[in-house]
C-alpha positions as CSV (number, residue, x, y, z in Angstrom):
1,X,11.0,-11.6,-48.7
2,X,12.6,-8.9,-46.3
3,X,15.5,-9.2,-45.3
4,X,16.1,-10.3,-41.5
5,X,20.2,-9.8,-41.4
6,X,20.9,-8.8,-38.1
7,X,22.6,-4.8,-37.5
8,X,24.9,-4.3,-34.9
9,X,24.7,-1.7,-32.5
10,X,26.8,1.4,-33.4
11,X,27.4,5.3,-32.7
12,X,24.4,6.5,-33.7
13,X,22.5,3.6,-32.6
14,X,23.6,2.2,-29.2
15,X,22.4,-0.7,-27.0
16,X,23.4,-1.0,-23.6
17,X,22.2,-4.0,-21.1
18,X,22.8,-3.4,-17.5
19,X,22.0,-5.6,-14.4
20,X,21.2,-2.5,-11.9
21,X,21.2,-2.9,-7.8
22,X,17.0,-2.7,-7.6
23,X,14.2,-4.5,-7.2
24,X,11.4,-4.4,-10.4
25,X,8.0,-5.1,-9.5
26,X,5.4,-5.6,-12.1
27,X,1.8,-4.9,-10.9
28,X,-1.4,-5.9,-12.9
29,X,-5.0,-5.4,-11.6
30,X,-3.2,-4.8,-8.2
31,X,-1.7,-7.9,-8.2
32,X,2.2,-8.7,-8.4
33,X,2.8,-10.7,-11.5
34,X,6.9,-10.2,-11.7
35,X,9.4,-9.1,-9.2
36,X,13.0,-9.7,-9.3
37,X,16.0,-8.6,-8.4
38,X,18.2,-9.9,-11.8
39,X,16.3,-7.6,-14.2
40,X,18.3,-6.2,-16.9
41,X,18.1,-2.3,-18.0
42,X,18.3,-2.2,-21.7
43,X,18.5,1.4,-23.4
44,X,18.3,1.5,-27.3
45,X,19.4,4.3,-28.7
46,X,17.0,7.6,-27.6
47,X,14.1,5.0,-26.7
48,X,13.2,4.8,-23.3
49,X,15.0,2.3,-21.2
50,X,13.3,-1.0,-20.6
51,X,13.1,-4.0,-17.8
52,X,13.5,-6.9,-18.6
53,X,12.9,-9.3,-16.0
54,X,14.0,-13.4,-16.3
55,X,11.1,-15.6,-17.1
56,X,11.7,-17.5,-13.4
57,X,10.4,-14.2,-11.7
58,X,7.6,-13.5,-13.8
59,X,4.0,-15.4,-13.0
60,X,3.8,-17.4,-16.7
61,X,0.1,-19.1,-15.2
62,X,-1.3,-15.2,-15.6
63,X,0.4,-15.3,-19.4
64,X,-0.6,-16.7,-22.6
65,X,1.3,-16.7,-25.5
66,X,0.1,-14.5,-28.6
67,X,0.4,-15.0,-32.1
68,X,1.5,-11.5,-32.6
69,X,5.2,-11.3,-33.6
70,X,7.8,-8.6,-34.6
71,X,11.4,-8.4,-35.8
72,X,14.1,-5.7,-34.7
73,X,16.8,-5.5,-36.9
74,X,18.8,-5.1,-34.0
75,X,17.4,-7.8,-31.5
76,X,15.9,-10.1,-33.5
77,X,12.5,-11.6,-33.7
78,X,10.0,-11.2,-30.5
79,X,7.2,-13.1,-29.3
80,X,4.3,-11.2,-27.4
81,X,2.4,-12.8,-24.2
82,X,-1.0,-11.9,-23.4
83,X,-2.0,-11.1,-19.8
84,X,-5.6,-11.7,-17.7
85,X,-7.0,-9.1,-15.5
86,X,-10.0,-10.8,-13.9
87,X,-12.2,-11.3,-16.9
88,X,-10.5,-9.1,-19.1
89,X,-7.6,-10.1,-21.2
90,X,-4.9,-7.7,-22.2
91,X,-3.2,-7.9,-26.0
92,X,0.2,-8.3,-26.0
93,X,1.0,-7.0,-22.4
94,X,4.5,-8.1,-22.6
95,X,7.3,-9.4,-25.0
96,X,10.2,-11.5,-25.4
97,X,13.1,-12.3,-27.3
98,X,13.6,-16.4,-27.3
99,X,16.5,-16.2,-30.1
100,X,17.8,-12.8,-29.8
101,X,21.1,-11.5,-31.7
102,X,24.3,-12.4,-30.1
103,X,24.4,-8.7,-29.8
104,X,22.1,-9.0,-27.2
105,X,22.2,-12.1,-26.3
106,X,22.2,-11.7,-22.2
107,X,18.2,-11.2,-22.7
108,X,17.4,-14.5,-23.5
109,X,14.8,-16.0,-21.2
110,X,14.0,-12.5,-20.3
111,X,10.2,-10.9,-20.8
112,X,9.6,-6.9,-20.6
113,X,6.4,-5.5,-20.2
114,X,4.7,-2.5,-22.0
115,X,4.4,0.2,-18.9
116,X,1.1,1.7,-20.4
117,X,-0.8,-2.0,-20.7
118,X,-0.1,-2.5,-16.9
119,X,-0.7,-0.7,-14.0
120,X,3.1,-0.2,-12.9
121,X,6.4,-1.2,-13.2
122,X,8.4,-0.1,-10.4
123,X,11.9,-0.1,-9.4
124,X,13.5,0.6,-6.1
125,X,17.5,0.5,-4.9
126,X,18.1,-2.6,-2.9
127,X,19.0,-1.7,0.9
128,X,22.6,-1.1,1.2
129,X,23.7,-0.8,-2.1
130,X,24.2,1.8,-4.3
131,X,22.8,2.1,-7.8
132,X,25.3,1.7,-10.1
C-alpha cells in the first residue's frame, strides 16, 4: 500500500497561495462557466502557477464529478470534474482538493481548471487597485 504521509513544503520545493487584486474568468465553448474575484494563485515549486477559483463562483450544473482521482504528496488527494461543451463532454476539465493538507489548507472548496482542456482562463487587475 503506498504511502500517503503528507510532505511539507520546503526550499527546494515551495508552495505559495496568494489572493491577487484580479478578476479570473473561465470560458468553455464561449461560454463563462467561473468568474470571480477571490481566486487564489498557487505556485508549486517551478510548475506553472494555477487559479483556483471557490466553488460558489464556478457553474457546478455544467460539471460532473469523475471517478478519476490522484494524490499529491504535497496537497493531498484530488477529485477531477468533468465539463459539457454542447454535446461533447470533456475528461477531467478541472480538479479539486475537498481534504487538502493543512499545508494548503486555504484551497478547500476551491476548483482549478486545466488551461489546455478549456478555451481560456483569463485574469485581469481589478479597476483601481494594484496587483500585488
Amino acid at each position: 500500500m503506498p504511502d500517503h504521509s503528507p510532505m511539507m513544503p520546503r526550499a527546494d520545493h515551495l508552495i505559495t497561495i496568494e489572493q491577487k487584486q484580479r478578476r479570473v474568468t473561465v470560458k468553455l465553448s464561449g461560454k463563462i462557466i467561473a468568474e470571480t474575484e477571490r481566486a487564489l494563485t498557487l505556485q508549486e515549486a517551478d510548475y506553472p502557477a494555477v487559479q483556483y477559483i471557490p466553488r460558489d463562483d464556478v457553474d457546478m450544473t455544467n460539471l460532473a464529478l469523475s471517478h478519476h482521482r490522484t494524490h499529491c504528496p504535497y496537497k493531498g488527494n484530488a477529485s477531477y470534474f468533468h465539463a459539457m461543451a454542447g454535446n461533447r463532454r470533456i475528461e477531467n476539465v478541472a480538479w479539486s482538493y475537498e481534504a487538502p493538507y493543512d499545508a494548503v489548507g486555504s484551497i478547500r472548496d476551491y476548483i482549478a481548471f486545466y488551461p489546455d482542456r478549456v478555451d481560456r482562463i483569463e485574469g485581469a487587475a481589478l479597476a483601481g487597485r494594484t496587483e500585488v
